[in-house]
N, C-alpha and C positions, 0 to 999 in steps of 0.2 A: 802392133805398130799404130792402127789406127786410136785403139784405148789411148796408149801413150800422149798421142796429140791431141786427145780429146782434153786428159788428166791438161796439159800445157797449155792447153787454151783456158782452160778452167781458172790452171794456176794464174794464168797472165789475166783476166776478165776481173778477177778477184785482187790483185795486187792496182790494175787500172783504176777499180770502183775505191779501194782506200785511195789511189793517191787525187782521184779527184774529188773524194768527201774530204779528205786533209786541206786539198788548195778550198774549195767550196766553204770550211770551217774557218780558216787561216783569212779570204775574204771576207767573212762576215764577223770576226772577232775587229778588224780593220776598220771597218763600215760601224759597230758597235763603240770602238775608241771614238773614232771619228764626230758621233754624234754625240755620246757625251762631253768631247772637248766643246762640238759646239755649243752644248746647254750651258756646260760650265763659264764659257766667255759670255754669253748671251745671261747668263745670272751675276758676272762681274757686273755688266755694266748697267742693268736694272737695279740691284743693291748701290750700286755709286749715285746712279741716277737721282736716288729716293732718297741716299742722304743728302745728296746736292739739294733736292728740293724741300726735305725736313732742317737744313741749316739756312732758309733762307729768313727766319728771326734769330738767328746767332750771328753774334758780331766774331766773324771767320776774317782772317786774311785773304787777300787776294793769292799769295800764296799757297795756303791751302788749296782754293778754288783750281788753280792751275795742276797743281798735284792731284785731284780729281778727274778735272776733265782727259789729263794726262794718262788716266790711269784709264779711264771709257774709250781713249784712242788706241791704247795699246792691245785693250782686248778685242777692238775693231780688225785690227789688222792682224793679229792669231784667227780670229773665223775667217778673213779671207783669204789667209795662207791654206787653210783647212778644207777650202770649197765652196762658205757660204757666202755668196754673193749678196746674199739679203741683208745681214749683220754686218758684212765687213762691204757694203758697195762703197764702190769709190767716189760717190755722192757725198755720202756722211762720212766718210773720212776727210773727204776733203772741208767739208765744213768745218768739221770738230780741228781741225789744221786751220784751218781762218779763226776761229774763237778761239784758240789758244795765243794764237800771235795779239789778240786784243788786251790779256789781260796784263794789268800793269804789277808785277808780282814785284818788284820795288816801292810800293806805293805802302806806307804802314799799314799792321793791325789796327782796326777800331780799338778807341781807351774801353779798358774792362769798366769806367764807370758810366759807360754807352748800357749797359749790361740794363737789362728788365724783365722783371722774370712774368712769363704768361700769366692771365687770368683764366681762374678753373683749374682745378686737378687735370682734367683731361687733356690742357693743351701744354700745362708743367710735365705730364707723361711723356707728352711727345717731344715734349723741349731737351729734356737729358735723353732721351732716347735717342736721341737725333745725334746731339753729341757723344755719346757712345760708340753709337756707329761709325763717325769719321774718325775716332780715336781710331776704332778694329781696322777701318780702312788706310786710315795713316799707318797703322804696325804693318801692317799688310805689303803695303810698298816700303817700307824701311827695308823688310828683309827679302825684298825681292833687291834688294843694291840699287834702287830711281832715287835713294833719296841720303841727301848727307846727314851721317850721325846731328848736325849742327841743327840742322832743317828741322830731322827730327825730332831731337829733343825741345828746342824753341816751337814747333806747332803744336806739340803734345801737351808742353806744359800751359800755352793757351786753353788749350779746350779742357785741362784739367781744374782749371782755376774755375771757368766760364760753370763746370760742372759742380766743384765745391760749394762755389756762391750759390746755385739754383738747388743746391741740394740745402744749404743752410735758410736760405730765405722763405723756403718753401715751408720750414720748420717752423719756421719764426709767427707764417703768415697764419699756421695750424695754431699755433700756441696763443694768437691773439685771438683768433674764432672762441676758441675753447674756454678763455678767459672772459668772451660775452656771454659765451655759454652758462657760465658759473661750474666750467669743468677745471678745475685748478690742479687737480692732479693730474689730468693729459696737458696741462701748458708746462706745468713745470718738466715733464717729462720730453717735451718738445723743444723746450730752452738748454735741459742738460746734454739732449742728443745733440746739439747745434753748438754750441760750447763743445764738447766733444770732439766733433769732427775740427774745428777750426783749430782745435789746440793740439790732435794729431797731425797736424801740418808741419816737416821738416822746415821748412824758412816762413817766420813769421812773418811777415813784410807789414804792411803800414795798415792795408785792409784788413787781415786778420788780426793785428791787436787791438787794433781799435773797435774792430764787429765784436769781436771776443768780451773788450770791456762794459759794451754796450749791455750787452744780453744777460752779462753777471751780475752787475747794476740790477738788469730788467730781473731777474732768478730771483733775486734779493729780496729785492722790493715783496715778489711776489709770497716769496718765504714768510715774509716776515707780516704780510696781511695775513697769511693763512693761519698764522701762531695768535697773531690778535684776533682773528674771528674762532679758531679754537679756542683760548683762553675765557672770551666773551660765553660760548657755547658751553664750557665748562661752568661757568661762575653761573650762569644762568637756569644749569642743571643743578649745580647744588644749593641755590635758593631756591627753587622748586622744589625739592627731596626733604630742604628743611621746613617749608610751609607746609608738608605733610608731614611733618613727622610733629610739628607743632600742633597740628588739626588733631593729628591723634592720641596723644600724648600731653598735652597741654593742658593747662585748666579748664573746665567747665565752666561757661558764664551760666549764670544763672537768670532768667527772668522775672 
């Protein structure tokens, strides 16, 4: 009898210790969600942050702006649904609620001929890089449902253009370097890439034919020095090849 109760205590001490490594596990899997939800909002609104402050030489909409900051409040108040009272205080949310009521999101787009493209490579990097960014972030809230088809596709094709032009001018700006350079075969390769891309463009509009014409003109031109300093380079090798083949071959003077 006593074994018995022994074996039942055993059995019950042993079924106790699972069920409370089970809850013990079941909590810390909770606690593990939990804090990667928070990272994850807390890395929303750092990556928005950075693009808000790398598009501030890109002529953006005020719309967009709004759809940004929109998109840093929403992930504010996911952390403090979640616990964090530090990301999600209701300090900063209430602020980010007053800056959004400021922006006039009726107010146009700057004209694309506002558009300038950085000086340096390194700040052209960060110039389409920037705009990249609030593209991934604009897809981002389209297919979260914050944003109408309309919205989206009118912002996108903004900063798609904004990014054509900084990609073509930048090519432009390589192919005249190169042409002080006396590197003629990296300009022309610089004008056909940028020709290129302008003319894979579904709707040519008024910019693209006209930069298009400009560059073909410029290609041309460039072509067509390169065939006359060939041709010069050639002629001037084979009156060279003939002066020796004269020296050697030729009459002897005699003194």
């Amino acid at each position: 009898m006593v074994f018995t109760i022994i074996i039942v205590l055993i059995v019950g001490l042993v079924l106790v210790g699972v069920i409370v490594n089970a809850i013990q596990q079941h909590k810390n899997k909770i606690e593990s969600d939990r804090r990667t939800e928070i990272s994850k909002q807390k890395s929303i609104i750092d990556n928005t942050e950075a693009a808000l402050l790398g598009a501030e030489q890109i002529p953006t909409s005020q719309r967009l702006n709004f759809i940004m900051q929109r998109r840093i409040l929403a992930a504010m108040k996911a952390a403090k649904q979640i616990g964090d009272t530090s990301t999600g205080s209701n300090e900063r949310i209430k602020s980010m609620e007053e800056t959004l009521k400021t922006i006039d999101v009726s107010r146009p787009a700057p004209s694309e001929d506002s558009f300038q493209l950085p000086q340096g490579d390194k700040h052209v990097i960060v110039f389409i890089r920037g705009i990249k960014n609030l593209r991934t972030l604009l897809r981002a809230e389209f297919k979260k449902g914050r944003i109408e088809s309309r919205v989206f596709l009118a912002e996108d094709k903004l900063l798609e253009r904004l990014q054509l032009r900084a990609n073509v001018e930048t090519l432009v700006r390589r192919g005249d370097i190169a042409v002080k350079n006396n590197q003629m075969g990296s300009a022309r390769q610089c004008l056909e890439k940028a020709i290129g891309a302008l003319a894979s463009q579904p709707n040519q509009d008024e910019y693209i034919t006209t930069r298009k014409a400009q560059l073909e003109e410029q290609l041309y031109n460039l072509e067509s020095n390169l065939k006359n300093t060939n041709s010069q380079d050639v002629a001037k090798k084979e009156e060279s090849e003939r002066s020796e083949i004269d020296e050697l071959f030729g009459e002897k003077k005699k003194w």
